[in-house]
PAZAPA-4460 file (N, C-alpha, C; in steps of 0.05 Angstrom, whole numbers, plus 32768, in hexadecimal, padded with zeros to 4 digits):
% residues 253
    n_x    n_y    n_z   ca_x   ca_y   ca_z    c_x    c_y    c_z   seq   type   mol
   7B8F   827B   8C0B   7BA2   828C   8C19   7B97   8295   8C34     1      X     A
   7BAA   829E   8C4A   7B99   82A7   8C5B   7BA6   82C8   8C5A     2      X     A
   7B89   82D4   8C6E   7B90   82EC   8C6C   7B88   82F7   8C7C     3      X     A
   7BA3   82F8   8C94   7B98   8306   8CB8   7B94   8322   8CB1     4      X     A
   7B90   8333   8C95   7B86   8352   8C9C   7B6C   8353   8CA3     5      X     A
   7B59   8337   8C9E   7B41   833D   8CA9   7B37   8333   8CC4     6      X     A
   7B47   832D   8CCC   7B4A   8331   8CE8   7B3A   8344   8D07     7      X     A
   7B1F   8342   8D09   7B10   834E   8D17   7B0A   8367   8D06     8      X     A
   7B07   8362   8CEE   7AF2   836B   8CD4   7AD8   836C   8CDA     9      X     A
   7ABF   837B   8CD6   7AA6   837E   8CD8   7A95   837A   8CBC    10      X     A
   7A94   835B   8CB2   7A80   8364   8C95   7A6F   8357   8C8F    11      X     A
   7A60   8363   8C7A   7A48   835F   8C6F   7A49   834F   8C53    12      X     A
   7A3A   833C   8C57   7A44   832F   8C39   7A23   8321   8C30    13      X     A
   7A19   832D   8C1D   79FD   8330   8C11   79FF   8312   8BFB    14      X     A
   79EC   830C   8BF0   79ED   82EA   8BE1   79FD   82D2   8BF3    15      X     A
   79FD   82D5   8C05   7A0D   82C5   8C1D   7A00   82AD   8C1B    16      X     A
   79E8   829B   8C0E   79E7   828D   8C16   79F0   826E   8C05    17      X     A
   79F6   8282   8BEA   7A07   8268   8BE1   7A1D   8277   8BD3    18      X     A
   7A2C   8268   8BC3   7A3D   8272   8BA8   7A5B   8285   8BB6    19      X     A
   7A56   8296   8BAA   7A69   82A6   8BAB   7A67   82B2   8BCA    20      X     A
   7A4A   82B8   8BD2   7A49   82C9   8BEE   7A54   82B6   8C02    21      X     A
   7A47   82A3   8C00   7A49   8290   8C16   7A70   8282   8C1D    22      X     A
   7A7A   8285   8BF7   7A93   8283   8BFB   7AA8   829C   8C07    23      X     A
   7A98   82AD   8BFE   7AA4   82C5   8C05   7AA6   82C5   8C2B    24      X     A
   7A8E   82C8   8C35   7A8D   82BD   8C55   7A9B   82AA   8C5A    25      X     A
   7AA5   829D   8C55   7AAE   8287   8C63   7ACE   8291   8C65    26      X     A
   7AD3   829C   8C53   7AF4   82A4   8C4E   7AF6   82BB   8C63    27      X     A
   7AEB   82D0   8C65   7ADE   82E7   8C74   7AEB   82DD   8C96    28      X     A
   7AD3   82C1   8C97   7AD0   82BD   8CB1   7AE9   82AB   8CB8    29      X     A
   7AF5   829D   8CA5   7B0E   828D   8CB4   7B1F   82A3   8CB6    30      X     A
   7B1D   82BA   8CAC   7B2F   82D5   8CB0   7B31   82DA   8CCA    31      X     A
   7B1E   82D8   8CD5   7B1C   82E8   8CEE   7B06   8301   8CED    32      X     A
   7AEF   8305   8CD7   7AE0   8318   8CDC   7ACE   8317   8CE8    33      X     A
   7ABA   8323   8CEE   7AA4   8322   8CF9   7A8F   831D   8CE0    34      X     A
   7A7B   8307   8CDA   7A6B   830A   8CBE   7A4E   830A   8CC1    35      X     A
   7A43   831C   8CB2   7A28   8322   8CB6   7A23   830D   8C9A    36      X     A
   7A0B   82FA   8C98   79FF   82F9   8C80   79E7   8300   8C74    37      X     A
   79E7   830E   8C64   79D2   830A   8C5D   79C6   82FB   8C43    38      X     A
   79B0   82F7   8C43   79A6   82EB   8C2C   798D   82DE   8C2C    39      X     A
   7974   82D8   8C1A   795D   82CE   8C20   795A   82B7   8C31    40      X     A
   7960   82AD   8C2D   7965   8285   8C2A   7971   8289   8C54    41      X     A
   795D   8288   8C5F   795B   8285   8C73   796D   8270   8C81    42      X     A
   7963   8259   8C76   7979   823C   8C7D   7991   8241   8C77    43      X     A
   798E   8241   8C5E   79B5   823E   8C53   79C5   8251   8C6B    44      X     A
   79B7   8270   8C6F   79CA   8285   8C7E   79D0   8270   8C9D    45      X     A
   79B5   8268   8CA4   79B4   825D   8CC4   79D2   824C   8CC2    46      X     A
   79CD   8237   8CB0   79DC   821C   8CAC   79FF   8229   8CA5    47      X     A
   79FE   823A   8C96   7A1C   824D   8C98   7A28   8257   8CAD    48      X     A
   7A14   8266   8CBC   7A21   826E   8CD0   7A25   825E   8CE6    49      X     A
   7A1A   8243   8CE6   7A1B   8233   8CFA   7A38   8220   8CEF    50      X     A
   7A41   821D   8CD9   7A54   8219   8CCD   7A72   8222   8CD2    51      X     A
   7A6D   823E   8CD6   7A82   8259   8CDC   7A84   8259   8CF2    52      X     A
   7A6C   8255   8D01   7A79   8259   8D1D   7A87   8241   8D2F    53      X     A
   7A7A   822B   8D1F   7A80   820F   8D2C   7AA9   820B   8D28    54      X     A
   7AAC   8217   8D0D   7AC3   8223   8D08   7AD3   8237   8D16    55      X     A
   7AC6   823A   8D29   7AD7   8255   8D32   7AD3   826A   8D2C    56      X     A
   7AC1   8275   8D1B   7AC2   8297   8D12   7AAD   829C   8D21    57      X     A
   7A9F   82B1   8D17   7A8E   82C1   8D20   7A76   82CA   8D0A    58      X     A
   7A62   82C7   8D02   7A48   82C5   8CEA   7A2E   82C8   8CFF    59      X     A
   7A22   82DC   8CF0   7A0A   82E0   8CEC   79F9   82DE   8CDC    60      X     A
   79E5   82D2   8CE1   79CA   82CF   8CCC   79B2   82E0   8CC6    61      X     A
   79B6   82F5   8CB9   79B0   8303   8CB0   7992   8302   8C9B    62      X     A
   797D   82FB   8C9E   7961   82F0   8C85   795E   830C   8C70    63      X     A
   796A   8313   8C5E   7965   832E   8C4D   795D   8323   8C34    64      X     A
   7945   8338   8C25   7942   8333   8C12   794C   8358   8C0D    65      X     A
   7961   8353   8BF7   7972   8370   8BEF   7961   8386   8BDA    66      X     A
   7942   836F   8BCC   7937   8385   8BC0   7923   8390   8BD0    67      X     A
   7922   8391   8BEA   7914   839B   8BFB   791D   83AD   8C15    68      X     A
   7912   83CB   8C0F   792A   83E2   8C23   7920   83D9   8C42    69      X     A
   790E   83D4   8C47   7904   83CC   8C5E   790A   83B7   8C6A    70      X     A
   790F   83A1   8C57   791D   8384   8C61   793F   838D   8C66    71      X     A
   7950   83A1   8C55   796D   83AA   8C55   796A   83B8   8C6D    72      X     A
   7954   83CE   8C79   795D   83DC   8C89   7956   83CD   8CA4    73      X     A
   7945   83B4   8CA2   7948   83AB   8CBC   795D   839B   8CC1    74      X     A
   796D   838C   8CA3   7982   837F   8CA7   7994   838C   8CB6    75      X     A
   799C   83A6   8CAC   79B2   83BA   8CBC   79AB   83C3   8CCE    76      X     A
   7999   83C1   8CDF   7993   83BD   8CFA   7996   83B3   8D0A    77      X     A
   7992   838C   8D01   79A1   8376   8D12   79BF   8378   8D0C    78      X     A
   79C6   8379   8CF9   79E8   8379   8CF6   79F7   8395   8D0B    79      X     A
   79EC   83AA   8D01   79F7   83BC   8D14   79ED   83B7   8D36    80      X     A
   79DA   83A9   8D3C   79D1   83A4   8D60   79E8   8389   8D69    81      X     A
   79ED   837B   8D4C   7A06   8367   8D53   7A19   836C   8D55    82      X     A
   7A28   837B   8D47   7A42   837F   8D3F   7A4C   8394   8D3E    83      X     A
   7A3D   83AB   8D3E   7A3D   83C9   8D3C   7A4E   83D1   8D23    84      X     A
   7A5D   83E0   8D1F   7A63   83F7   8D07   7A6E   83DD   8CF6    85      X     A
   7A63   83DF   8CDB   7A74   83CE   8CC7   7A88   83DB   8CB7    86      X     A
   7A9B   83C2   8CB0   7AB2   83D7   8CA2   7AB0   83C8   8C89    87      X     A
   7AB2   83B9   8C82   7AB2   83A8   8C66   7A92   8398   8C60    88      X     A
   7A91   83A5   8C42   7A72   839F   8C37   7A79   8389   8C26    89      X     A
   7A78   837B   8C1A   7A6E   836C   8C03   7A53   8363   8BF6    90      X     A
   7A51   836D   8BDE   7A3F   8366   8BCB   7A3C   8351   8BBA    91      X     A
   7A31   833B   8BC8   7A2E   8324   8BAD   7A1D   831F   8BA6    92      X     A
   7A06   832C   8BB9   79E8   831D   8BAD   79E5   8326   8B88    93      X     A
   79E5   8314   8B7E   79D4   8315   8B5C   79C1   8301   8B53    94      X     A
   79B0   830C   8B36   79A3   82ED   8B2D   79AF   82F4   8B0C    95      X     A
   79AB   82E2   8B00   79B2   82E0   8ADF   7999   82D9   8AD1    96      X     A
   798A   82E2   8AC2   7979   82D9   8AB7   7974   82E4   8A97    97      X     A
   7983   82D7   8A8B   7987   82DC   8A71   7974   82CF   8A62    98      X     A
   7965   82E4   8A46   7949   82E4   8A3B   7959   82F2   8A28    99      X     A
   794B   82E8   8A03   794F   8302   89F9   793C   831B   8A00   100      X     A
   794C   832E   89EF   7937   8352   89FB   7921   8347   89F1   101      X     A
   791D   833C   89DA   7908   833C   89C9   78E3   8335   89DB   102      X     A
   78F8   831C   89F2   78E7   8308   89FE   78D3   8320   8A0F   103      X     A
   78DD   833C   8A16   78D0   834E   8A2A   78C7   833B   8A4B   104      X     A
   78DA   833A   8A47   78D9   832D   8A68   78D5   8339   8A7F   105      X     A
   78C9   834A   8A7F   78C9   835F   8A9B   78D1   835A   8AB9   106      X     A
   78C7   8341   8ABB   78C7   8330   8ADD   78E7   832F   8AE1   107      X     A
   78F8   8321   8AC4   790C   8320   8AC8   7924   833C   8ACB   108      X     A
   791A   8348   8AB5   7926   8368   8ABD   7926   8378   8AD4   109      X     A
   790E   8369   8AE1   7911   8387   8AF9   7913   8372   8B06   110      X     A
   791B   8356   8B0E   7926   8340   8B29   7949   834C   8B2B   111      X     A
   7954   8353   8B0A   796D   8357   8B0F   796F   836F   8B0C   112      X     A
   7963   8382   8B07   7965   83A1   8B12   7964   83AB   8B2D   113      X     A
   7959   8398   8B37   794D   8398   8B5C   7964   838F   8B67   114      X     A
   796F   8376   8B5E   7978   8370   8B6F   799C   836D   8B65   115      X     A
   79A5   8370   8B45   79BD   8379   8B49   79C8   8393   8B4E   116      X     A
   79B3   83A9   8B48   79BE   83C0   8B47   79B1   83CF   8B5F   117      X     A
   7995   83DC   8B66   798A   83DD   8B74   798A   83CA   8B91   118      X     A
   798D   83AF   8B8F   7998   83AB   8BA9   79AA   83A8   8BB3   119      X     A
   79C2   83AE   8BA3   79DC   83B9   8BAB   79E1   83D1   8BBB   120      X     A
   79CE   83E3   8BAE   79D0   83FB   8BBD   79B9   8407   8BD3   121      X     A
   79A9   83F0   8BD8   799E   83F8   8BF6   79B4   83EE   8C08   122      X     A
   79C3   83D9   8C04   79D4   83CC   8C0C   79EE   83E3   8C17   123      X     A
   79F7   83F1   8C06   7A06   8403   8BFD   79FC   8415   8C12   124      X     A
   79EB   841B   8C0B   79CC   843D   8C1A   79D3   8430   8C36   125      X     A
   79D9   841A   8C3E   79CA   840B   8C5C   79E8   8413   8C68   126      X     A
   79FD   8410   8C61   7A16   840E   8C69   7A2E   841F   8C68   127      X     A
   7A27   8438   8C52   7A3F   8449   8C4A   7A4F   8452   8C6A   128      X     A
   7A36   845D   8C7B   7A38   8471   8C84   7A4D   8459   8CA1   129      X     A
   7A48   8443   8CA2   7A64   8435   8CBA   7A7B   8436   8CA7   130      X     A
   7A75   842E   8C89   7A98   842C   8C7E   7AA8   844F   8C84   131      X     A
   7A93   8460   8C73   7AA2   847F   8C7F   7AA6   8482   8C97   132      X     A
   7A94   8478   8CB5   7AA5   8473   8CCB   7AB5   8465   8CD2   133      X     A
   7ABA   8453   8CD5   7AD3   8441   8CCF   7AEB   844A   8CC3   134      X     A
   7AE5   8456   8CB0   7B04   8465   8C97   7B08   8481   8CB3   135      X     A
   7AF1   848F   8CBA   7B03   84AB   8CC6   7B0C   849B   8CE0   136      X     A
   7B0F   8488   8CEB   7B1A   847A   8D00   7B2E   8474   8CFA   137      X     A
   7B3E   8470   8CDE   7B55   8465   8CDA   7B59   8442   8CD2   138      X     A
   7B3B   843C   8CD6   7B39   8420   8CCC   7B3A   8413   8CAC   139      X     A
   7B3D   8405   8CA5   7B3C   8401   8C8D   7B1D   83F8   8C80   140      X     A
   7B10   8407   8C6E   7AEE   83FD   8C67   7AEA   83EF   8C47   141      X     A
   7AE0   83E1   8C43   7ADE   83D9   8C2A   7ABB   83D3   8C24   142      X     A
   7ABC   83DD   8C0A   7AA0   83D8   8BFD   7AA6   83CA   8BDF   143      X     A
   7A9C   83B5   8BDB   7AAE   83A4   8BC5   7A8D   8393   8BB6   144      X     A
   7A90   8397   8BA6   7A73   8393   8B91   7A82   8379   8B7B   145      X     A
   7A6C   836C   8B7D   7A75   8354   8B67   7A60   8357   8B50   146      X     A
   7A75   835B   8B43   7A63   8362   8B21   7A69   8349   8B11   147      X     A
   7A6E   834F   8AF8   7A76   8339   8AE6   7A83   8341   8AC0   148      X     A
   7A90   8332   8AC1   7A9F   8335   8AA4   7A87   833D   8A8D   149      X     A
   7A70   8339   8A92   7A5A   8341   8A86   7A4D   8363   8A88   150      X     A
   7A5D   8370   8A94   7A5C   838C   8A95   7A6C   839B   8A7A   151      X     A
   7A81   838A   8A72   7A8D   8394   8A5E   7A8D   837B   8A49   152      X     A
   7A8D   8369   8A44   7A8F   8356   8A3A   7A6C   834B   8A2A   153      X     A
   7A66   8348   8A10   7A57   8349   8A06   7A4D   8325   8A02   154      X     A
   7A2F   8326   8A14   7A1E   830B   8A06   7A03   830D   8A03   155      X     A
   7A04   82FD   89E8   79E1   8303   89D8   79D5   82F2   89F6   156      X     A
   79BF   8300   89F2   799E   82FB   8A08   79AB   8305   8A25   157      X     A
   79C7   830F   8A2A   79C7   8312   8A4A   79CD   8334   8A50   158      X     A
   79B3   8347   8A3C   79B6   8361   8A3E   79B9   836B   8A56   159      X     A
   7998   8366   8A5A   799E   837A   8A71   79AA   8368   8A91   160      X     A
   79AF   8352   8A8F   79BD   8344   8AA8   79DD   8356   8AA4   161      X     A
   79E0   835B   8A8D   79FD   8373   8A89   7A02   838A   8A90   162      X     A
   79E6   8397   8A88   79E7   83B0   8A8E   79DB   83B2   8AA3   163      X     A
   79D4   83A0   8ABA   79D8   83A2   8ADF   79EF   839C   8AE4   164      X     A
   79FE   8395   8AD1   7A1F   8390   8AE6   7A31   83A6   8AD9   165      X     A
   7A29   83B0   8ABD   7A33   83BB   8ABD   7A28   83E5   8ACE   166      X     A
   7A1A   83E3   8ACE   7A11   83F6   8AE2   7A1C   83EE   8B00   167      X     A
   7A22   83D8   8B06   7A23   83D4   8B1E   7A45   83DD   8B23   168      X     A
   7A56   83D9   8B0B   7A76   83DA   8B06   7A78   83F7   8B11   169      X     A
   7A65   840A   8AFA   7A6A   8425   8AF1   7A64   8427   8B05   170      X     A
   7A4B   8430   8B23   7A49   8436   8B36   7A67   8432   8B45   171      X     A
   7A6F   841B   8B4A   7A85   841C   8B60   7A99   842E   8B51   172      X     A
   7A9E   843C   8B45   7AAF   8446   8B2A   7AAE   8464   8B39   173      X     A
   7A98   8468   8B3A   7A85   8484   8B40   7A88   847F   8B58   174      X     A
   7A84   846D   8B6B   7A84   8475   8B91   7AA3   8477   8B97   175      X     A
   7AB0   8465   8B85   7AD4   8470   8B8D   7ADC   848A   8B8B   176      X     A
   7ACB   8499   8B79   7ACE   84B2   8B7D   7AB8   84C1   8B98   177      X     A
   7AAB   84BD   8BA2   7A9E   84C2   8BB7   7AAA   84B6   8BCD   178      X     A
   7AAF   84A5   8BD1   7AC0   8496   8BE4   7AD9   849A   8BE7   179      X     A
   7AE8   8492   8BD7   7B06   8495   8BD6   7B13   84A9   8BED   180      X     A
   7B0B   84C2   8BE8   7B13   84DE   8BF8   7B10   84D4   8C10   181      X     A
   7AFB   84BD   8C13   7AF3   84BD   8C34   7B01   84AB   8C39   182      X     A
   7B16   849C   8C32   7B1A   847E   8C30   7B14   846A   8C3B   183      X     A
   7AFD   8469   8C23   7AEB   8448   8C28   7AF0   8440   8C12   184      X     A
   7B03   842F   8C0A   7B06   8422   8BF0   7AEC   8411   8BE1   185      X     A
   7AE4   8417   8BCB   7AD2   8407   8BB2   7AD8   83F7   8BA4   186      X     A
   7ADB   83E0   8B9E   7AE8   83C8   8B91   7AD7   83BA   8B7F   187      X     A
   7AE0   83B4   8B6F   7AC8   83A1   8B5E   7ADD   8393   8B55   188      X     A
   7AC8   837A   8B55   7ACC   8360   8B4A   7ABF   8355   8B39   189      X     A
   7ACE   834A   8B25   7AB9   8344   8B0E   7ACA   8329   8AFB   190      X     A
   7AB7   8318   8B10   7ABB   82F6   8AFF   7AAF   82F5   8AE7   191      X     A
   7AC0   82D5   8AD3   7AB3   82D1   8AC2   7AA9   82B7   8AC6   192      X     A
   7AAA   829F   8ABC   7A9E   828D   8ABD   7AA6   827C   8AD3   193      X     A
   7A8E   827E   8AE4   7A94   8279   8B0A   7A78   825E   8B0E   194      X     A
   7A86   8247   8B1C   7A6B   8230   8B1C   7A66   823A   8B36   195      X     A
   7A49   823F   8B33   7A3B   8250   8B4F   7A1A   8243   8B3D   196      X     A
   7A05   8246   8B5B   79E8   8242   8B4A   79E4   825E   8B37   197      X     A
   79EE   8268   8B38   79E2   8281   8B25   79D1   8278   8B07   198      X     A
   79DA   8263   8AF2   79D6   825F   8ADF   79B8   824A   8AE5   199      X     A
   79BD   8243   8B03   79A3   8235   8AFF   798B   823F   8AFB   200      X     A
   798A   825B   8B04   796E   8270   8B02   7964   8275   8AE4   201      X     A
   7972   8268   8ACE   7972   8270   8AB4   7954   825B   8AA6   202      X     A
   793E   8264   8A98   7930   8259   8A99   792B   8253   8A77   203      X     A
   793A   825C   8A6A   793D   824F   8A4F   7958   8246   8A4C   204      X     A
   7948   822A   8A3E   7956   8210   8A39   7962   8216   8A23   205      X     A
   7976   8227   8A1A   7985   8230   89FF   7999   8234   8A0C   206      X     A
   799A   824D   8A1A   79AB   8258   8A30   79B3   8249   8A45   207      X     A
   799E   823C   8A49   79AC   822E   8A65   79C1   8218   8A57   208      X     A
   79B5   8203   8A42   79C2   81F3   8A33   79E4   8203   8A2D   209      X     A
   79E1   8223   8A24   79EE   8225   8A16   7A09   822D   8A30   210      X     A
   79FC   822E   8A46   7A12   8239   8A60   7A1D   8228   8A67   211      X     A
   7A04   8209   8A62   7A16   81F2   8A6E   7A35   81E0   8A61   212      X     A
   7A31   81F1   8A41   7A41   81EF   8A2D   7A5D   81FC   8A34   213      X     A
   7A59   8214   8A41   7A6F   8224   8A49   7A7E   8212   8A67   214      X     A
   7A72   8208   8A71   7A7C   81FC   8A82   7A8B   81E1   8A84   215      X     A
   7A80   81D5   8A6A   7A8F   81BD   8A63   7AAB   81CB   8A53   216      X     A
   7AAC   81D9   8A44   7ABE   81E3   8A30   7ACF   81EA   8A43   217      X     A
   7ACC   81FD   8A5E   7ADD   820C   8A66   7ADD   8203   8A84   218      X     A
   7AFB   8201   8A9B   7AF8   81FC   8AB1   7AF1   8213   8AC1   219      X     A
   7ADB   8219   8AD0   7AD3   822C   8AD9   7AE0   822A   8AF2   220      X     A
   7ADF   8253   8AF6   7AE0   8257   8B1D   7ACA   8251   8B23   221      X     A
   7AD9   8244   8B40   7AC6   8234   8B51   7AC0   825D   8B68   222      X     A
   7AAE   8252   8B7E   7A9D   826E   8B7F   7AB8   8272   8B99   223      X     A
   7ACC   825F   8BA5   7ADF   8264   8BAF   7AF6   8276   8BAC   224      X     A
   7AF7   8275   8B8D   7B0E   8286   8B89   7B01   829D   8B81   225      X     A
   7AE8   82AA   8B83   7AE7   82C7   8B80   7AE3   82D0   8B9A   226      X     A
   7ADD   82C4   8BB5   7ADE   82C5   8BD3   7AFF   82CE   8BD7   227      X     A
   7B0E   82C1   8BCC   7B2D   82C0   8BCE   7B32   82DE   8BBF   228      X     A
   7B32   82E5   8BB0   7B38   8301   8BA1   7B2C   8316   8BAD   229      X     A
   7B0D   8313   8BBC   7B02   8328   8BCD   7B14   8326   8BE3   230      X     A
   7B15   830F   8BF1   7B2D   8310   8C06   7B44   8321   8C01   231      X     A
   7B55   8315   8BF0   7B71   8323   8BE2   7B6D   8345   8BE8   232      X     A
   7B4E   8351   8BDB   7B50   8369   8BD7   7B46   8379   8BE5   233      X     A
   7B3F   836E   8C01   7B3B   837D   8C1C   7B4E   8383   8C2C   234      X     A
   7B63   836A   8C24   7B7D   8363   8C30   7B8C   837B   8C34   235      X     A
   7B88   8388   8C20   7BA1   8397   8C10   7BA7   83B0   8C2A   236      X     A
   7BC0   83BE   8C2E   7BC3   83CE   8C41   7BB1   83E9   8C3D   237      X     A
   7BAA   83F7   8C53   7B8F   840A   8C4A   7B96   8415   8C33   238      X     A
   7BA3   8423   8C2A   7BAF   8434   8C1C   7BAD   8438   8C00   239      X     A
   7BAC   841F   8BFB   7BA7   8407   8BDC   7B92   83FD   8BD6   240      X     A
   7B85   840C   8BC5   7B6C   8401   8BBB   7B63   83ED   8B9E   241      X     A
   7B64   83D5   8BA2   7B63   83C4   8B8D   7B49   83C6   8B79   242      X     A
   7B42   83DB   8B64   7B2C   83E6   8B65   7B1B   83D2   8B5A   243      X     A
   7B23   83C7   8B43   7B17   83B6   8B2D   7B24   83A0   8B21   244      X     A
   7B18   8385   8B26   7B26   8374   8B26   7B19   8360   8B11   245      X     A
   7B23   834B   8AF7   7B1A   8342   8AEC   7B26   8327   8AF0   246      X     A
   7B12   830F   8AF0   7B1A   82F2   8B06   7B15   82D7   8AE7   247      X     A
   7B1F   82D4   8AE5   7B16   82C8   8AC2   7B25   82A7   8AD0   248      X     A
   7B1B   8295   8AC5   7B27   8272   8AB7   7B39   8284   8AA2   249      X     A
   7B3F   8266   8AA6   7B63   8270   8A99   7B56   826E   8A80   250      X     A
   7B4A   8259   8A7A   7B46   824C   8A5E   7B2D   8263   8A51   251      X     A
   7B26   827A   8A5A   7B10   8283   8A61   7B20   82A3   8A47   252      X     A
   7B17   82A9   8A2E   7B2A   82B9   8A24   7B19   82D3   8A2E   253      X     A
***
């Protein structure tokens, strides 16, 4: 679909360098926004934005690592010396790393404490303060978090990869009420079975076997159509806030 409301848009879009971020940017930028990326993976951002722009948009390459306040706050430094006040955030950076509890995985618990929940909200910390300017300007601001059907939706060994999304749900839940009054709309998104590298980070062969199982069984979203629904829900006239959104395969119960 296209969608001229983002049209000389200002945003930030975090996991940008593959999957969902990177699809998410691309939709962003044939919009007409202005796109900051960020994300580790130095190449992939360069090779995107040289992609976007060769296209006609407008992308920046952004090098952030989001579990680091010092790496976020210099990110929002170059993005704001480029582009100045942002109005639309997006949150995609995540990792999945499902273990049972039993296994006491620590490395893996705090990679996705850092970086689904906690580096959402330096992310968040780095940026509130252009969406609340932007909203008393009369512009339209969005801050839109990608969680997952695994916030509410129950699977053995993927505890606590759940309870960072689902912490990550309940926060945007909680800033609509902090936000809202100011109007900066909070949105969440929360796919279910999406072919993105995410499952590749998985380092037992049970789980991984058992994801690759889910994928044959079922036709998954591709990382396009949850770019398309973030689109859809920025779209929306200021006024209308699309708060929470659930993106499922059909075949997907």
């Amino acid at each position: 679909m296209s969608y001229p409301a983002l049209a000389d848009r200002t945003a930030v879009v975090t996991g940008a360098a593959s999957g969902m971020g990177a699809a998410t940017a691309r939709l962003l930028a044939a919009g007409g926004a202005r796109v900051a990326l960020l994300a580790r993976r130095t190449d992939r951002l360069e090779a995107l934005a040289a992609e976007l722009t060769a296209a006609g948009g407008q992308a920046l390459a952004v090098t952030t690592d989001i579990t680091d306040q010092a790496s976020v706050d210099a990110a929002a430094k170059v993005v704001h010396d480029a582009y100045g006040q942002v109005d639309l955030v997006v949150n995609t950076a995540g990792v999945m790393l499902p273990n049972p509890l039993a296994d006491g995985r620590l490395d893996e618990w705090t990679r996705m404490i850092d970086t689904n929940l906690t580096g959402a909200l330096r992310v968040i910390r780095a940026f509130t303060s252009d969406l609340t300017a932007a909203a008393a300007d009369g512009r339209t601001a969005d801050l839109v978090n990608v969680s997952s059907i695994a916030s509410h939706v129950l699977f053995p060994d993927y505890a606590v990869y759940a309870a960072t999304k689902a912490a990550l749900t309940q926060l945007s839940a909680a800033l609509r009420t902090e936000l809202g009054p100011r109007d900066v709309r909070v949105s969440t998104v929360e796919p279910g079975l999406t072919d993105t590298e995410l499952g590749e980070h998985i380092d037992n062969p049970v789980l991984r076997e058992q994801l690759g199982g889910m994928f044959t069984a079922i036709p998954a979203l591709g990382a396009e159509d949850i770019a398309d629904l973030v689109a859809y829900t920025v779209s929306r006239p200021r006024h209308v806030n699309l708060r929470q959104s659930i993106i499922l395969p059909t075949r997907q119960a």
